[in-house]
Residue frames as a rotation matrix with the C-alpha (Angstrom) as fourth column:
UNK 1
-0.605 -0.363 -0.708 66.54
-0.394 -0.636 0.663 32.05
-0.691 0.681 0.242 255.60
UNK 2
-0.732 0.521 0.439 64.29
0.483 0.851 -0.206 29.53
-0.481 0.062 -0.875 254.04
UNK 3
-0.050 0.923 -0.382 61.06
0.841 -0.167 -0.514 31.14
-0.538 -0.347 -0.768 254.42
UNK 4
0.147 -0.279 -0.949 62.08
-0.145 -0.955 0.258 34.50
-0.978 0.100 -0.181 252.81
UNK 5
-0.380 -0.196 -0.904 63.11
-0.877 -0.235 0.420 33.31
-0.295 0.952 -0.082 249.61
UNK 6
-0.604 0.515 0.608 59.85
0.691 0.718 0.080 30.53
-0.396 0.469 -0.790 249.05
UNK 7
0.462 0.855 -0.235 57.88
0.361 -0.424 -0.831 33.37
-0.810 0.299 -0.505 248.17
UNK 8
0.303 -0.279 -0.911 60.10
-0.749 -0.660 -0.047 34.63
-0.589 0.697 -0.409 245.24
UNK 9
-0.990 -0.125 -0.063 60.85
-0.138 0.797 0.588 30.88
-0.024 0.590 -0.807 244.05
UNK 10
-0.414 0.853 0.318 56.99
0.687 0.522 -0.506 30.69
-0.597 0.009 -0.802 243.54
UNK 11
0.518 0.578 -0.631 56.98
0.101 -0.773 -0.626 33.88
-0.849 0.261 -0.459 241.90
UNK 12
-0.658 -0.679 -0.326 60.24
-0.619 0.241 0.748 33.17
-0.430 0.693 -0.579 239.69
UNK 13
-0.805 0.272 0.528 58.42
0.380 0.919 0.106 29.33
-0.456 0.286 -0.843 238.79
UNK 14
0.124 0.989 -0.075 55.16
0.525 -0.130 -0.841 31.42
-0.842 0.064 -0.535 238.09
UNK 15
0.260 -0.378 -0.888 56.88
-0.594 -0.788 0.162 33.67
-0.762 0.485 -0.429 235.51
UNK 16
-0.676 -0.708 0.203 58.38
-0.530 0.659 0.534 30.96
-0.512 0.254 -0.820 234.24
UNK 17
-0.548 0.613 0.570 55.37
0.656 0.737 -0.162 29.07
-0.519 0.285 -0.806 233.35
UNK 18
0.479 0.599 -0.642 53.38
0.113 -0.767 -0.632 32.44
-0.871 0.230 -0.435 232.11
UNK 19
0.467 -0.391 -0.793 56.23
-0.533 -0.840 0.101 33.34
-0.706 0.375 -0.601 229.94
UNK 20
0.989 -0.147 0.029 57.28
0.150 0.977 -0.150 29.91
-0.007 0.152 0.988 228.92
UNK 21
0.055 -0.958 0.281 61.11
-0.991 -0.087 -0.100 31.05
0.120 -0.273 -0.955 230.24
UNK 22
0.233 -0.288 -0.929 63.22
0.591 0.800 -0.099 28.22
0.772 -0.526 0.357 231.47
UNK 23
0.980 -0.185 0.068 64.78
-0.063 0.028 0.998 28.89
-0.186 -0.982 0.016 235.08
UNK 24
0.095 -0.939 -0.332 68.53
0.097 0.340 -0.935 29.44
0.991 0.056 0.124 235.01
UNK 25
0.815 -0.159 -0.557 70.10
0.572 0.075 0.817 28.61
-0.088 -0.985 0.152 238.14
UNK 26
0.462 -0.701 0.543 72.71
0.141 -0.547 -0.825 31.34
0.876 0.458 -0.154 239.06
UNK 27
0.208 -0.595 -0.777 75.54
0.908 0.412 -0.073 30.78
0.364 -0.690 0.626 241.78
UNK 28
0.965 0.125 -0.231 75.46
0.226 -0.843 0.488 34.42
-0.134 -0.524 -0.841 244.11
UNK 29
0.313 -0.945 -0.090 79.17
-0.337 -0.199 0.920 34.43
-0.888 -0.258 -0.381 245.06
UNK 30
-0.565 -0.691 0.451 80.45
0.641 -0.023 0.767 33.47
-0.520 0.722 0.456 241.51
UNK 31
0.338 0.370 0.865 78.14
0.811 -0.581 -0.069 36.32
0.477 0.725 -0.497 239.76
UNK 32
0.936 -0.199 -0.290 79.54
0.068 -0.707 0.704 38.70
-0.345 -0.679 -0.648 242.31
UNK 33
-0.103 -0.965 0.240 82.95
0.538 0.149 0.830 37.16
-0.837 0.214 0.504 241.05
UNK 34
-0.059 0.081 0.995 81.90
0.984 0.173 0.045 37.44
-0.169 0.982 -0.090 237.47
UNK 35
0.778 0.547 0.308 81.06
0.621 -0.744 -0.248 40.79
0.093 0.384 -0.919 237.82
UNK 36
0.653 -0.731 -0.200 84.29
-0.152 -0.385 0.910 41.96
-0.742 -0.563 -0.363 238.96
UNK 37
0.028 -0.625 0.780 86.05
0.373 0.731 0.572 40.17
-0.927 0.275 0.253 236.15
UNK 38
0.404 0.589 0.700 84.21
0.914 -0.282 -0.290 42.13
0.026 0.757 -0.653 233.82
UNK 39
0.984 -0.079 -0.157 84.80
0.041 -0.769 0.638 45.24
-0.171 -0.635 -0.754 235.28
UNK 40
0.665 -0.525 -0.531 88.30
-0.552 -0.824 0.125 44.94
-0.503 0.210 -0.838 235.47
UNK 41
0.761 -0.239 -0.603 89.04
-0.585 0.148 -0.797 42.69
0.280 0.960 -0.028 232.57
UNK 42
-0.244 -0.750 0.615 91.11
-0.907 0.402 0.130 40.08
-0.344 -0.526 -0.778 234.87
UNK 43
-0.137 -0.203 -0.969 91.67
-0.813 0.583 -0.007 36.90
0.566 0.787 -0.245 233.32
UNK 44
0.100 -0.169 -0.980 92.72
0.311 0.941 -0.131 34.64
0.945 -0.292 0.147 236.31
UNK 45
0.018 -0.308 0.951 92.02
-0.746 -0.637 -0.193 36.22
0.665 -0.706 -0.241 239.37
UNK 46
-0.655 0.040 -0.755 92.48
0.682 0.463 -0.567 35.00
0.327 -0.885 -0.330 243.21
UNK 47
-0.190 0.599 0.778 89.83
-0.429 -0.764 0.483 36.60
0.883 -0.242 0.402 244.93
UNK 48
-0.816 0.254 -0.520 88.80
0.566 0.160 -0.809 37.02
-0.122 -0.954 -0.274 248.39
UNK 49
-0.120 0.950 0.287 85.19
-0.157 -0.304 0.940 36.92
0.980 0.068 0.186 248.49
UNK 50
-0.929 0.105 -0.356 83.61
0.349 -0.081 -0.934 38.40
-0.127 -0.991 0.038 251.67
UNK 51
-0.508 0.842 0.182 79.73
-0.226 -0.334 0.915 38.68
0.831 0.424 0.360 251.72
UNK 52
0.415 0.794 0.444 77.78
-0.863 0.189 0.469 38.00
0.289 -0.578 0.763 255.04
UNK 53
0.776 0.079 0.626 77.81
-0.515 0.652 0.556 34.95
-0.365 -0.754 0.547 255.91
UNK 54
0.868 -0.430 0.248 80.48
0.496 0.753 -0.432 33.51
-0.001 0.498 0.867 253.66
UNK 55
0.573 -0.817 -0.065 84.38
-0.407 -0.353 0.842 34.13
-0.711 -0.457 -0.535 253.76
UNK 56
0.605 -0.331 0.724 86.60
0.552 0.829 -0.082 32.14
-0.573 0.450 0.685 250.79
UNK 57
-0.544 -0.794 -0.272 89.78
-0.416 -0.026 0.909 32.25
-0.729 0.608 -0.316 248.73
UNK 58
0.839 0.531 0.120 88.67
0.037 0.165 -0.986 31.62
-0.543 0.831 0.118 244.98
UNK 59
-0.716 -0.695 0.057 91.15
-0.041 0.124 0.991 30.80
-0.696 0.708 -0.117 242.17
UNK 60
0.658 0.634 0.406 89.73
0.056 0.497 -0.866 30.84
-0.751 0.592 0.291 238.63
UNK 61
-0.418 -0.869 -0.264 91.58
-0.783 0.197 0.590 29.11
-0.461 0.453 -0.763 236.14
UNK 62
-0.958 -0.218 -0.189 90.88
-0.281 0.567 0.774 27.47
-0.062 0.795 -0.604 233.21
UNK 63
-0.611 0.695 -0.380 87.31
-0.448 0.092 0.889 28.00
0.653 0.713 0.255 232.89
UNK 64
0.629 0.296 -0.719 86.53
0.548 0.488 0.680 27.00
0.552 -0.821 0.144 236.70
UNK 65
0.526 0.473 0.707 86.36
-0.481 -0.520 0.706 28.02
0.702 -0.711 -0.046 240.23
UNK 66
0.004 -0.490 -0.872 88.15
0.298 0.833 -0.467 26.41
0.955 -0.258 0.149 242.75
UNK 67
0.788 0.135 0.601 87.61
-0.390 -0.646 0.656 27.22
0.477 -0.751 -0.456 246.36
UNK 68
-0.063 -0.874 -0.481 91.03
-0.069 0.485 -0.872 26.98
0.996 -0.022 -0.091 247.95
UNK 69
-0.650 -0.247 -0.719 89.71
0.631 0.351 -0.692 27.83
0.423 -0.903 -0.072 251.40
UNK 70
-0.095 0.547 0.831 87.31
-0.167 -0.832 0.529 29.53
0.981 -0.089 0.170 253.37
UNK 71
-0.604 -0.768 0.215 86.05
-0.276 -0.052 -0.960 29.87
0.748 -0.639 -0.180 256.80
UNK 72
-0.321 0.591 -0.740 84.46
0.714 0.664 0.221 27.62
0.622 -0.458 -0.635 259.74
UNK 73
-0.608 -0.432 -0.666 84.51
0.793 -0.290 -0.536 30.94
0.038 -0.854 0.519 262.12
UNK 74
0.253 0.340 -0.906 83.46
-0.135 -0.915 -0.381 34.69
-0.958 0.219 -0.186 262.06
UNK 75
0.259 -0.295 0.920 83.42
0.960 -0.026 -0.278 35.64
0.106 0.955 0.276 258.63
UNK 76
-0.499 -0.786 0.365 85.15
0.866 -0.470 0.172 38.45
0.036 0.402 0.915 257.44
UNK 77
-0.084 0.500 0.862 82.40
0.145 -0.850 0.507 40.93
0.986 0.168 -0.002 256.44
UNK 78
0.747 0.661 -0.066 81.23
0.285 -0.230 0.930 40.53
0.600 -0.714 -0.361 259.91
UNK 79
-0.147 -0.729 -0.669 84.74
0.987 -0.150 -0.053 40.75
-0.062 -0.668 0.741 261.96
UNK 80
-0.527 -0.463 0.713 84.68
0.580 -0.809 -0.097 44.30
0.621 0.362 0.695 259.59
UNK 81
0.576 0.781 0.240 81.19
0.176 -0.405 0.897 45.22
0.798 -0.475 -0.371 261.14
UNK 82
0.883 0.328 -0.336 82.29
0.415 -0.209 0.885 45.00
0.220 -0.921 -0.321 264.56
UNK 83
-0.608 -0.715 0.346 85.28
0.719 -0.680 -0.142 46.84
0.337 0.163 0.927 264.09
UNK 84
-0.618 -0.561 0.551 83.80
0.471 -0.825 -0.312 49.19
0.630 0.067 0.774 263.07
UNK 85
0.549 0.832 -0.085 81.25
0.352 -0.138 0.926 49.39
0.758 -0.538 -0.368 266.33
UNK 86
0.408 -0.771 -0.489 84.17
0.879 0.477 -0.020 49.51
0.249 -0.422 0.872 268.08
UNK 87
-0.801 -0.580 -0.147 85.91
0.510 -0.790 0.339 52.03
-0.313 0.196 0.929 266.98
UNK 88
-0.112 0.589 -0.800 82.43
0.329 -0.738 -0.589 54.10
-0.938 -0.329 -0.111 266.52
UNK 89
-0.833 -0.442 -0.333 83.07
-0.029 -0.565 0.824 54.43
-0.553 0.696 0.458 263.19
UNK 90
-0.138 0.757 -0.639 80.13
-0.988 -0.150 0.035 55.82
-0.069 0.636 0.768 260.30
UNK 91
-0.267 -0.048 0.963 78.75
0.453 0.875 0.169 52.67
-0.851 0.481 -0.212 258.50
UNK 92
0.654 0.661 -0.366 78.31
0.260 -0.652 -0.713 55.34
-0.710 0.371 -0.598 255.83
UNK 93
0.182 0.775 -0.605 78.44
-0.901 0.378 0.213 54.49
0.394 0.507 0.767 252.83
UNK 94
0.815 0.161 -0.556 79.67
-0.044 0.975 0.218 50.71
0.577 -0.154 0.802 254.18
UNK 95
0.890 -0.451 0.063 82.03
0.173 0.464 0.869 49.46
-0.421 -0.763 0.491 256.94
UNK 96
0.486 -0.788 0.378 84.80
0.872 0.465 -0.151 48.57
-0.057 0.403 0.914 254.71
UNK 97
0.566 0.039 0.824 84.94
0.511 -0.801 -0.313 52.20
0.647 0.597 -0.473 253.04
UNK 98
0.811 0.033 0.584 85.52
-0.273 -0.861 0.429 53.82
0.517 -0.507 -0.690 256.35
UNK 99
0.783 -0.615 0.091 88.16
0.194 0.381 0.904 51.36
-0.591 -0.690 0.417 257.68
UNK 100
-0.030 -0.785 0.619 90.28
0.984 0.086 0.157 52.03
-0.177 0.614 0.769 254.89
């Protein structure tokens, strides 16, 4: 995974220096969170974040994250995939959509 994302940190750092920007680092799986929160205006959620490779219980409370657990195994998103190979089902528009 590496490889794939040195060419956009050299283009990010290059911007950066053109534009005199700083660099903000931004955490994937809490802006995914963050955006949800927004959205539907939830104060203190528990969330179960499922993305690729990553699988975790999330508490936020008081102004922090807290990862209460996640997983050493299959992750979620993927178990959903092969479902739905399984069962033959669309991936159209996404996995989840169609299992539910």
């Amino acid at each position: 995974m590496g490889a794939p994302l040195q060419v956009p940190a050299v283009g990010v750092r290059v911007l950066s220096q053109l534009w005199k920007k700083p660099i903000v680092a931004v955490n994937h799986c809490v802006a995914h969170i963050e955006m949800g929160r927004v959205i539907t205006g939830a104060n203190d959620p528990v969330v179960l974040y499922v993305s690729g490779g990553n699988t975790r219980v999330i508490v936020y409370s008081e102004g922090r994250y807290q990862i209460f657990g996640e997983t050493i195994d299959i992750v979620v998103g993927n178990c959903l995939d092969q479902f739905v190979m399984v069962l033959t089902l669309s991936n159209d528009p996404n996995p989840g959509y169609n299992i539910e």
